[in-house]
C-alpha positions in Angstrom: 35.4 -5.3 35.6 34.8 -8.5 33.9 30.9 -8.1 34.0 31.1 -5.2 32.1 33.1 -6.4 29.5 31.0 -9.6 29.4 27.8 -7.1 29.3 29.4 -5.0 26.6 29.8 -8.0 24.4 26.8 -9.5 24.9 25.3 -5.6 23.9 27.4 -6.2 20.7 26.1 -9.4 19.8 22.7 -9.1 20.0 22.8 -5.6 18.1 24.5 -7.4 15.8 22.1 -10.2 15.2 18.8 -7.4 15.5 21.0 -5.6 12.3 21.3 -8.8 10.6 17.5 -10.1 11.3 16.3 -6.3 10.1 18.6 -6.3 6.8 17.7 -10.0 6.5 13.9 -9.2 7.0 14.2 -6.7 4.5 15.0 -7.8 1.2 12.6 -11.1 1.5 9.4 -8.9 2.4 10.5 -6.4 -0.3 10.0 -8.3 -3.6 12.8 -7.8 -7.0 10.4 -6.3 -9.2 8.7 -4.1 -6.9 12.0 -2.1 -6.0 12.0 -0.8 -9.6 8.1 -0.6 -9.2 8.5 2.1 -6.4 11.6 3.9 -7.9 9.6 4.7 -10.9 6.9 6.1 -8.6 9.3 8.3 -6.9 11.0 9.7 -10.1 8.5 12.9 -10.6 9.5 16.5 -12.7 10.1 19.1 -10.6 7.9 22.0 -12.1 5.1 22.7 -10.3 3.1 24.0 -13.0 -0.8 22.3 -14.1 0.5 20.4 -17.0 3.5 19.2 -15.7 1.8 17.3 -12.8 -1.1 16.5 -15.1 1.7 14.8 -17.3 3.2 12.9 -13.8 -0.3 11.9 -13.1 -0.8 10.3 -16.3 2.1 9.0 -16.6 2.0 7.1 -13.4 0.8 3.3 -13.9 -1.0 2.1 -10.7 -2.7 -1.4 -12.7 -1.7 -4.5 -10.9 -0.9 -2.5 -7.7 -3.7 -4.9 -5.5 -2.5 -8.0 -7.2 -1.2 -9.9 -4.2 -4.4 -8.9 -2.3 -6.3 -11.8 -3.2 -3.6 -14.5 -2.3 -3.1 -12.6 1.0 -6.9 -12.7 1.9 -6.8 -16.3 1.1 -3.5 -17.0 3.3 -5.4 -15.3 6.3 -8.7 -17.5 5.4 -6.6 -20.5 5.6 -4.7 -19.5 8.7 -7.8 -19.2 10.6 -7.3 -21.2 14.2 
């Protein structure tokens, strides 16, 4: 009886601390400005008309999207074993 109740807390704690490392893990690979970034590319109309998707498609900024490119190519150069 006690091993089960020792295995059932031990369950507990280390789902605990996977949910922590994931939510954790989360918000520092997911930059503050590039929350907003991806809200404003979810926000579409809804008509399904030419010119209203024309108007989502042009509307839709995608400069500086690679801008963090460069510094990770030259994180992996310098990483190299």
């Amino acid at each position: 009886m006690k091993s089960k109740a020792l295995s059932a807390i031990i369950i507990i704690i280390v789902l605990g601390v996977v949910t922590w490392l994931v939510y954790s893990y989360r918000n520092v690979l997911i930059p503050s400005g590039v929350e907003s970034a991806i809200n404003s590319f979810e926000s579409q109309g809804t008509s399904d008309d030419v010119a209203s998707i024309e108007a989502d498609l042009n509307s839709t900024v995608l400069d500086g999207l690679d801008n963090e490119l460069s510094d990770i190519e030259s994180e992996l150069q310098g990483a190299s074993y």
